[in-house]
C-alpha atoms as a printed R data frame, in Angstrom:
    type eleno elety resid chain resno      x      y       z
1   ATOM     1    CA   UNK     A     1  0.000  0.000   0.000
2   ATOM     2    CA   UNK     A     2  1.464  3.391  -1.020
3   ATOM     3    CA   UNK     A     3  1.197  5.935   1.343
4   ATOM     4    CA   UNK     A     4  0.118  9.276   1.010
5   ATOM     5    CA   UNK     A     5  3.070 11.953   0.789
6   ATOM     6    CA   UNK     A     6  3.146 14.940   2.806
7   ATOM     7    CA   UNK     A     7  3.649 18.553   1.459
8   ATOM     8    CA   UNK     A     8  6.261 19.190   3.470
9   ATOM     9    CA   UNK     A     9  9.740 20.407   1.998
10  ATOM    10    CA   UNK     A    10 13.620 20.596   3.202
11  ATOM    11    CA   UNK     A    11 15.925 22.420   1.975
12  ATOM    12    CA   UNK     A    12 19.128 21.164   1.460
13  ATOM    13    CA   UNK     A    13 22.587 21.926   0.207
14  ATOM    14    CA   UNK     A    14 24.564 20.449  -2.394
15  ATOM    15    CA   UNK     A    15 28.450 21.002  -3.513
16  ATOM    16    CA   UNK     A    16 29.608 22.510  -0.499
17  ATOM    17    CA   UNK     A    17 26.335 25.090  -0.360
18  ATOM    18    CA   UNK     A    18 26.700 26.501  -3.488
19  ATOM    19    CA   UNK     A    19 23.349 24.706  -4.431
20  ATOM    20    CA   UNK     A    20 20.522 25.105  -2.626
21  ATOM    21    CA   UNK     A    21 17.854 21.986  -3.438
22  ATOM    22    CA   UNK     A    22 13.941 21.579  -1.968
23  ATOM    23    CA   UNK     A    23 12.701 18.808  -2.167
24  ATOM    24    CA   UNK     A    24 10.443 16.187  -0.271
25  ATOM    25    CA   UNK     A    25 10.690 15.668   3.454
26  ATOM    26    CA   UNK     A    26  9.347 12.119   2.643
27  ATOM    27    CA   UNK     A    27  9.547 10.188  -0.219
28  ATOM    28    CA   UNK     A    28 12.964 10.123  -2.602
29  ATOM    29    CA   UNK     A    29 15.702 11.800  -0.703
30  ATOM    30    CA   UNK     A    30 18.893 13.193  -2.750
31  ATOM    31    CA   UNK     A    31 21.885 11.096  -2.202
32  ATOM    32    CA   UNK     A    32 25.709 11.631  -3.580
33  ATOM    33    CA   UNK     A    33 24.246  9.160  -6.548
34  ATOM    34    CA   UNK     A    34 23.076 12.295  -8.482
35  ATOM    35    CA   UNK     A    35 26.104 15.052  -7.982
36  ATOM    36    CA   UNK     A    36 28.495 11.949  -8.991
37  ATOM    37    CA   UNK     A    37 26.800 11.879 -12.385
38  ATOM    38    CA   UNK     A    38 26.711 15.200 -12.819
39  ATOM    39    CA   UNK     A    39 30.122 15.708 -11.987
40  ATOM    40    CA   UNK     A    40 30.747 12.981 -14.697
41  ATOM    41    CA   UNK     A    41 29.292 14.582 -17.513
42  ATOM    42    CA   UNK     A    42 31.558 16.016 -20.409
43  ATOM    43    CA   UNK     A    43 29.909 18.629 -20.850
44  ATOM    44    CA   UNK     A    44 31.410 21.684 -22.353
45  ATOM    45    CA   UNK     A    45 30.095 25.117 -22.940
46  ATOM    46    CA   UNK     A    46 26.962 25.182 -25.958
47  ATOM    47    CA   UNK     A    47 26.146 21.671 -24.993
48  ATOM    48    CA   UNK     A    48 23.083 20.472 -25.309
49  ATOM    49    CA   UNK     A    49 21.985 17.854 -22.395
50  ATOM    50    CA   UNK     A    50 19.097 15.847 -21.375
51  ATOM    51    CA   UNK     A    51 18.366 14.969 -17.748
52  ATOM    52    CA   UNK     A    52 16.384 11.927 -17.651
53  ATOM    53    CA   UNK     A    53 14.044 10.855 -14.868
54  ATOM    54    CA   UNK     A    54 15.125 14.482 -13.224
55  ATOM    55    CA   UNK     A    55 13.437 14.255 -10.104
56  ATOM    56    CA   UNK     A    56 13.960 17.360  -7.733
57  ATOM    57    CA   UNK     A    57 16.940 18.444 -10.541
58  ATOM    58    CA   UNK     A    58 20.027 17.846  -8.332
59  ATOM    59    CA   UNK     A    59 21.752 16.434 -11.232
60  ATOM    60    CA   UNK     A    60 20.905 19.435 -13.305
61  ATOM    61    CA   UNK     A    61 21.973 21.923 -10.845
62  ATOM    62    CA   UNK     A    62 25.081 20.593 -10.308
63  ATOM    63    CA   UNK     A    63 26.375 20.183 -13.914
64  ATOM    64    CA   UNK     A    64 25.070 23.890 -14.103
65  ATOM    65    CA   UNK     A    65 26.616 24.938 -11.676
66  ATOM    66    CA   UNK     A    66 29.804 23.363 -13.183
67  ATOM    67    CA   UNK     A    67 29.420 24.115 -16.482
68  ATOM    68    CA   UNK     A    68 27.929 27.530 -17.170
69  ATOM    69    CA   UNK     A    69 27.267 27.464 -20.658
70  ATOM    70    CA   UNK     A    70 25.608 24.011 -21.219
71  ATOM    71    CA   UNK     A    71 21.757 23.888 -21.845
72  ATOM    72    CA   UNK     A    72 19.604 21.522 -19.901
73  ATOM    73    CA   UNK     A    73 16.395 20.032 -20.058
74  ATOM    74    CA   UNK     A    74 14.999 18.148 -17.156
75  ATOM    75    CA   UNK     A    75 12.186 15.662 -18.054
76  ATOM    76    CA   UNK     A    76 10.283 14.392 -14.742
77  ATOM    77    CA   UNK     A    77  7.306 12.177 -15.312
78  ATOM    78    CA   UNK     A    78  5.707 13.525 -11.378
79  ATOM    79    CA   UNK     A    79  4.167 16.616 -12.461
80  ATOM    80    CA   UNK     A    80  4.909 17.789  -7.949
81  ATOM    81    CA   UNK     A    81  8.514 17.101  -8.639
82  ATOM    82    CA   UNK     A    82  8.967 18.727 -12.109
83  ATOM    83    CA   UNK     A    83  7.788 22.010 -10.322
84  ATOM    84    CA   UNK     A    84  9.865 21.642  -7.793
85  ATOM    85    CA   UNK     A    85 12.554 21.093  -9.650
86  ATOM    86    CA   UNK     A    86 11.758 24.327 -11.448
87  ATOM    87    CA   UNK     A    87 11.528 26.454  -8.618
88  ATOM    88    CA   UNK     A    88 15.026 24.954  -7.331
89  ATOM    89    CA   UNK     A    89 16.315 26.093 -10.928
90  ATOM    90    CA   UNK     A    90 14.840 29.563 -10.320
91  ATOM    91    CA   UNK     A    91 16.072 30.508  -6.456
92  ATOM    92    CA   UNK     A    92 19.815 28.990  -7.717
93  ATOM    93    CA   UNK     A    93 18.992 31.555 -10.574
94  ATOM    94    CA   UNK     A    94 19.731 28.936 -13.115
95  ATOM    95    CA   UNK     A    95 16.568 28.860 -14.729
96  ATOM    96    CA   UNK     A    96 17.535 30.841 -17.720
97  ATOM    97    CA   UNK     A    97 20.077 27.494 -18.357
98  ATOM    98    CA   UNK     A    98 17.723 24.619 -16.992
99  ATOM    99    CA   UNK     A    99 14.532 24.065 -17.942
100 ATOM   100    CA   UNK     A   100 12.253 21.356 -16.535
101 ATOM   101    CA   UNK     A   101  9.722 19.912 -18.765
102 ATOM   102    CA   UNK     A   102  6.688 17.215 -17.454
103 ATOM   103    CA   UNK     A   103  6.499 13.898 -19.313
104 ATOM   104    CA   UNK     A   104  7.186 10.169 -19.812
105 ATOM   105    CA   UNK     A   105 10.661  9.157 -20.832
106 ATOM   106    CA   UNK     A   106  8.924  5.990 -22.758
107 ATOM   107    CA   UNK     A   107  6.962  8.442 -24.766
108 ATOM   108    CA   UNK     A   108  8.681 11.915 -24.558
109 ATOM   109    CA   UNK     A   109  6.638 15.192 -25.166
110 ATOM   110    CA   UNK     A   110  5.922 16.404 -28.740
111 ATOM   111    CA   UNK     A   111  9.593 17.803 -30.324
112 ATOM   112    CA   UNK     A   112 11.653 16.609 -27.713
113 ATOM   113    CA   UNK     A   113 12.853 13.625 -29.781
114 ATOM   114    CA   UNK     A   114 13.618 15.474 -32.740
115 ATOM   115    CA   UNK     A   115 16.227 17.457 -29.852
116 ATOM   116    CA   UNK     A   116 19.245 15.189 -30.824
117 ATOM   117    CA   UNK     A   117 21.335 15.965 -27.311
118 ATOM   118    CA   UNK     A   118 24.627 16.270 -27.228
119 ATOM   119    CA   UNK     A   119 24.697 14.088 -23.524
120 ATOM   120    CA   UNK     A   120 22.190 12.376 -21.982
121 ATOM   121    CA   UNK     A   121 22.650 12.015 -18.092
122 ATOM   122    CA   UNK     A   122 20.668  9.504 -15.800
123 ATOM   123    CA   UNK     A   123 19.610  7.924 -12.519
124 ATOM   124    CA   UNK     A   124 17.244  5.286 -13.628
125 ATOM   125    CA   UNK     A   125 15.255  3.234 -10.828
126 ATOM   126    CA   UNK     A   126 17.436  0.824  -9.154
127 ATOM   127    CA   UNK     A   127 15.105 -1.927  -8.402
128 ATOM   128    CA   UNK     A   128 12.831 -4.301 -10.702
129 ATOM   129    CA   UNK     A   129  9.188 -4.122 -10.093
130 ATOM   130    CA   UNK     A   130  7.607 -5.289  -8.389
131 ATOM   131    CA   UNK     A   131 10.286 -5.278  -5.921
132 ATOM   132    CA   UNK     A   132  9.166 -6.828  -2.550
133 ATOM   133    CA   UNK     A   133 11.750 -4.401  -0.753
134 ATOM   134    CA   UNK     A   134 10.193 -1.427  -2.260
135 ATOM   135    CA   UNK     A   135  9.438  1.810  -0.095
136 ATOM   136    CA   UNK     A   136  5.823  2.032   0.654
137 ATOM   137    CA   UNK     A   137  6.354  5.894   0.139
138 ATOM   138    CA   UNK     A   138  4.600  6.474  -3.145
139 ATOM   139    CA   UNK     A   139  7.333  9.085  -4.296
140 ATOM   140    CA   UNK     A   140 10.542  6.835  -3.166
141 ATOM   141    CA   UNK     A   141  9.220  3.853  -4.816
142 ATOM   142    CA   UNK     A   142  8.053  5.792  -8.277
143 ATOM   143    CA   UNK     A   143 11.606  7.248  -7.791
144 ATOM   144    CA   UNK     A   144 13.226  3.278  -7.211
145 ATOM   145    CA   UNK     A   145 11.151  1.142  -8.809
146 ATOM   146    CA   UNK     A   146 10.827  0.406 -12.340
147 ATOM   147    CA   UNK     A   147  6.867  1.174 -13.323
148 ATOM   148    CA   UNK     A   148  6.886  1.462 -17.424
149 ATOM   149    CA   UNK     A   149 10.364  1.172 -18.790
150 ATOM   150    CA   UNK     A   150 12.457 -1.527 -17.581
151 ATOM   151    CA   UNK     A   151 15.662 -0.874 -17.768
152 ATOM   152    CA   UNK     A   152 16.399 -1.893 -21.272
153 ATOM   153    CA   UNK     A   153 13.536  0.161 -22.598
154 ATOM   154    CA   UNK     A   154 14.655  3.406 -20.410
155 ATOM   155    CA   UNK     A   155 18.355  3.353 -21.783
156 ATOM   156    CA   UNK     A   156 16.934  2.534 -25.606
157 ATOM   157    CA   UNK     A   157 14.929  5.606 -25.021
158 ATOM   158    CA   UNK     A   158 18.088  7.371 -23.593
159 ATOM   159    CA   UNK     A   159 20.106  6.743 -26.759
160 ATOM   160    CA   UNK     A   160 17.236  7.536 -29.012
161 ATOM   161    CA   UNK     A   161 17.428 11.048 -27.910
162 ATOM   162    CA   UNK     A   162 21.169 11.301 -28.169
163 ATOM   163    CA   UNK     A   163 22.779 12.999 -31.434
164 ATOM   164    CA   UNK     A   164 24.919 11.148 -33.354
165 ATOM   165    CA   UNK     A   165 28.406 10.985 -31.300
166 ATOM   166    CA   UNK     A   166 26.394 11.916 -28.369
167 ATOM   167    CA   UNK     A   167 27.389 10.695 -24.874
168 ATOM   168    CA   UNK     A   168 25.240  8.801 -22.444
169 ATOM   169    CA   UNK     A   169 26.037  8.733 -18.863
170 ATOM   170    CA   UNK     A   170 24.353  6.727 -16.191
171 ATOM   171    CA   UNK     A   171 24.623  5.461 -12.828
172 ATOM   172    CA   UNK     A   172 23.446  2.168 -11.478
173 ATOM   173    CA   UNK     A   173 23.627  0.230  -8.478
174 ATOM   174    CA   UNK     A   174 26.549 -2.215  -9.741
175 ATOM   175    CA   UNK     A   175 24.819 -5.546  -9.689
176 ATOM   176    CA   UNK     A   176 22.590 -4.385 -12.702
177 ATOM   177    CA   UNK     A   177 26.107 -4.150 -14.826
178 ATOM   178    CA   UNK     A   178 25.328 -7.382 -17.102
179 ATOM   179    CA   UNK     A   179 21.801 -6.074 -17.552
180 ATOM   180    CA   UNK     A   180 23.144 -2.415 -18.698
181 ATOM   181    CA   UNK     A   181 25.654 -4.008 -20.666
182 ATOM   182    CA   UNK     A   182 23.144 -6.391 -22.591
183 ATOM   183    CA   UNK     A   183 20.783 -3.197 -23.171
184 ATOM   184    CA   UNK     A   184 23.592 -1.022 -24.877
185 ATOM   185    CA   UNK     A   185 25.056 -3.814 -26.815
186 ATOM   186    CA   UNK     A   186 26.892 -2.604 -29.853
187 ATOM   187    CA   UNK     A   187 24.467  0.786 -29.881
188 ATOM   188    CA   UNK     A   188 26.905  2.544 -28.255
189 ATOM   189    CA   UNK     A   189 30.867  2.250 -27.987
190 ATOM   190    CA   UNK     A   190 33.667  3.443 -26.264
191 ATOM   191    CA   UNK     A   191 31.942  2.064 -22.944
192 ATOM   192    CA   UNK     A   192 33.835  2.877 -19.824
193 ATOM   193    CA   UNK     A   193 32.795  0.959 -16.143
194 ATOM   194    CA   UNK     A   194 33.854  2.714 -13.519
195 ATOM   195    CA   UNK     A   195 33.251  1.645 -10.087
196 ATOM   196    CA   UNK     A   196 32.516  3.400  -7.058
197 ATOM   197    CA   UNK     A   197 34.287  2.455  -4.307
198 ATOM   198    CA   UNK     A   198 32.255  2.388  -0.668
199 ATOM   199    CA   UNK     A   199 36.153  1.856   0.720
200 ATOM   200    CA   UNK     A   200 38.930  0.785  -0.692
201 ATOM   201    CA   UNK     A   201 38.729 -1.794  -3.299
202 ATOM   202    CA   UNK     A   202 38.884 -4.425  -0.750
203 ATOM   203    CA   UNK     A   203 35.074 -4.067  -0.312
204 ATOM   204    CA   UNK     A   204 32.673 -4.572  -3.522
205 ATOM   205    CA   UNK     A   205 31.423 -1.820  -5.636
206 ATOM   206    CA   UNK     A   206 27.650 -1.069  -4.844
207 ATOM   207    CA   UNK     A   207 27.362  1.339  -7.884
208 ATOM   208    CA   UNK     A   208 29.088  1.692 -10.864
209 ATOM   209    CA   UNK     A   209 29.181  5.091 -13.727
210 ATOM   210    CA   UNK     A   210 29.527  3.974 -17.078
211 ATOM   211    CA   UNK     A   211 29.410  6.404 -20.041
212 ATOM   212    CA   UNK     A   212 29.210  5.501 -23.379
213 ATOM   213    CA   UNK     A   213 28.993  7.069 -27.108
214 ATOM   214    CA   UNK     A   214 26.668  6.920 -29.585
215 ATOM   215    CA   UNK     A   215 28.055  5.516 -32.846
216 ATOM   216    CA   UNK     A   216 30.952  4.706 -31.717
217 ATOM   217    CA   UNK     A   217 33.027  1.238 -32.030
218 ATOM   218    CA   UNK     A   218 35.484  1.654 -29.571
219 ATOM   219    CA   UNK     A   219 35.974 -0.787 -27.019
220 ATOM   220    CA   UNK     A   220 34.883 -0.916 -23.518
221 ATOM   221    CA   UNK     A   221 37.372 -0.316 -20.740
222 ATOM   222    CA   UNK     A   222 37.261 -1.285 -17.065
223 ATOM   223    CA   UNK     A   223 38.487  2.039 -15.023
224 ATOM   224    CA   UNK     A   224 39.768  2.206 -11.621
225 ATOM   225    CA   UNK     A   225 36.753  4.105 -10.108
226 ATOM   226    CA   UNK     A   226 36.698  6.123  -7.183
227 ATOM   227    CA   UNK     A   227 37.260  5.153  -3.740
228 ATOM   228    CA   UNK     A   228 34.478  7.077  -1.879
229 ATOM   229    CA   UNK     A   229 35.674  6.590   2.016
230 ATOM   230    CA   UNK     A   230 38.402  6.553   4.194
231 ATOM   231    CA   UNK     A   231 38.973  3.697   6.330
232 ATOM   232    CA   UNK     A   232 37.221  6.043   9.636
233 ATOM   233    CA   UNK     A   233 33.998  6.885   7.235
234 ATOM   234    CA   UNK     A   234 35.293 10.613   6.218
235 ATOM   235    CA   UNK     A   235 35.096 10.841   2.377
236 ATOM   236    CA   UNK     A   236 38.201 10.513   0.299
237 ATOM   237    CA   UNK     A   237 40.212 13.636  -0.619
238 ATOM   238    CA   UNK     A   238 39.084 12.979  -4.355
239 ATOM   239    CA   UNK     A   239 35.340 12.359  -3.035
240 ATOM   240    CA   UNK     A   240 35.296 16.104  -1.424
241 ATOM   241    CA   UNK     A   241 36.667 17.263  -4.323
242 ATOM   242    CA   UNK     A   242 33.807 16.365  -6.646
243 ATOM   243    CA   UNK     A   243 30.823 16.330  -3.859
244 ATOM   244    CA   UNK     A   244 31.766 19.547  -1.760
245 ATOM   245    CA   UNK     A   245 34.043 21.496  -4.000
246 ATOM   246    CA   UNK     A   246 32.076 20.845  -7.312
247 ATOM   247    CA   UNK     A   247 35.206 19.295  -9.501
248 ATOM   248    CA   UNK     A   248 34.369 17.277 -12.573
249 ATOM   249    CA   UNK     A   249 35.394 13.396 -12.814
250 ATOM   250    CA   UNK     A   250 36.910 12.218 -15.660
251 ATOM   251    CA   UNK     A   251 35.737  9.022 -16.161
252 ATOM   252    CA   UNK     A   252 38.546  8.462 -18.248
253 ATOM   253    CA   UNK     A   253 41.769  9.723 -16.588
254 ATOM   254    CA   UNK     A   254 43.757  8.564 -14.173
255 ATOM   255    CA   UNK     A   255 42.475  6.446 -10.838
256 ATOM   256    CA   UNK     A   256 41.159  8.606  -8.142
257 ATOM   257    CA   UNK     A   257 41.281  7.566  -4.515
C-alpha cells in the first residue's frame, strides 16, 4: 500500500552550499548518486543535455553549476517534482540554463525527440518491479522502482534522444552491470565501467558510472573508479573534491582515490 506523501519540503545543500535543493521531506531523498553523475558529464560550454528521470533536478543543478554554458532540459514524469525542480532552478537563478519539462521518458513530449542531445545524463530506478523491498512511500518507490520502462527500454529511449556521437552517462547500483551491458550492446561504444568504491577496493562496488557514445566502435574499458571513504567513514580527498568542492570526474583519466 502506497502511502500518502506529505507537502512538506527541506531544503538542502549540495556542492559545499553553493546549491541550494527543496525537495520532499518524505519520499525520494537526494543522495551523492546524483552530484556523482553530474560531476561525470563532459559537458562543455553550448552543450546540449538531457536529464532523464530528473526528479527534484540535483543532477541538473550541479552540472550547471559546473558548467555555465551548457543547456539543460529536465524531463520528470511527477508533475509535484517537475515544479519543484523548477523552482530549485529559479532561487539557484539557473533557470535561464535549466529548464524542466513534465512527461514520460517511454513516450517523450511532442519535439523533444527530434532534440538530438549532445549528452544524456541519468539515474534510472534501481530496483525491478515489483520489488518486494520497495518503499511504501509512493514518491521513493516511483523514484526506485521500475513502473513502465524496464531498464532496457529506459536506456533505448536514452540513446534515441542522443545525437549522433552523443554521450550517455548513467549510474546504477553495480549488480545491474550485465543487464546495462546487454541493453547497450553494440548501440553505443567506447563504454567505460567505472566503479565506485564504498572503501577501498577491498570491499565490492555497490554502484558503478559507465558512459558511453553513440556511434561509436570503440571498445569498452574497465576504469579504476573512485574510492568514496576513508577507512574512519570521512570521504576521500578525491570524493570532497567532486561532492563539496564541485570538480568534474573524468571518467577516463587517471584512478582517483
Amino acid at each position: 500500500m502506497l502511502l500518502p506523501v506529505l507537502d512538506e519540503v527541506t531544503e538542502d545543500r549540495l556542492l559545499g552550499g553553493r546549491v541550494r535543493l527543496r525537495q520532499p521531506a518524505r519520499g525520494y531523498r537526494v543522495a551523492i548518486d546524483p552530484v556523482l553523475l553530474a560531476a561525470a558529464v563532459p559537458a562543455k560550454v553550448g552543450d546540449r543535455v538531457l536529464d532523464a528521470g530528473a526528479g527534484t533536478g540535483a543532477a541538473s543543478l550541479c552540472l550547471a553549476a559546473r558548467v555555465s554554458g551548457c543547456r539543460i532540459i529536465g524531463l520528470e514524469n511527477q508533475p509535484a517534482l517537475c515544479q519543484l525542480a523548477s523552482d530549485n532552478a529559479a532561487q539557484n537563478r539557473l533557470d535561464r540554463q535549466i529548464e524542466m519539462m513534465p512527461g514520460d521518458l517511454g513516450a517523450p513530449p511532442l519535439g523533444l525527440a527530434s532534440e538530438g542531445f549532445d549528452h544524456v545524463m541519468t539515474n534510472p530506478p534501481y530496483l525491478k518491479g515489483p520489488a518486494a523491498s520497495a518503499s511504501p512511500v509512493r514518491d521513493r518507490q516511483l523514484a526506485s522502482l521500475e513502473q513502465g520502462l524496464d531498464l532496457a527500454g529506459w536506456l533505448g529511449a536514452c540513446r534515441r534522444l542522443l545525437a549522433p556521437g552523443g554521450f550517455l552517462t548513467m549510474i546504477q547500483r553495480a549488480d545491474r552491470l550485465g543487464e546495462v551491458l546487454a541493453a547497450v550492446d553494440d548501440r553505443l561504444g567506447e563504454l567505460i565501467v567505472f566503479p565506485l568504491w564504498p572503501g577501498g577496493r577491498d570491499r565490492p562496488a555497490k554502484r558503478i558510472l559507465l558512459q558511453g557514445r553513440k556511434g561509436s566502435r570503440g571498445p569498452l574499458v574497465l576504469a579504476p573508479g573512485l574510492i568514496l571513504h576513508e577507512e574512519d567513514g570521512r570521504f576521500s580527498a578525491a570524493a570532497e573534491a567532486i561532492l563539496r568542492h564541485g570538480e568534474a570526474l573524468n571518467l577516463r583519466g587517471p584512478a582517483h582515490g
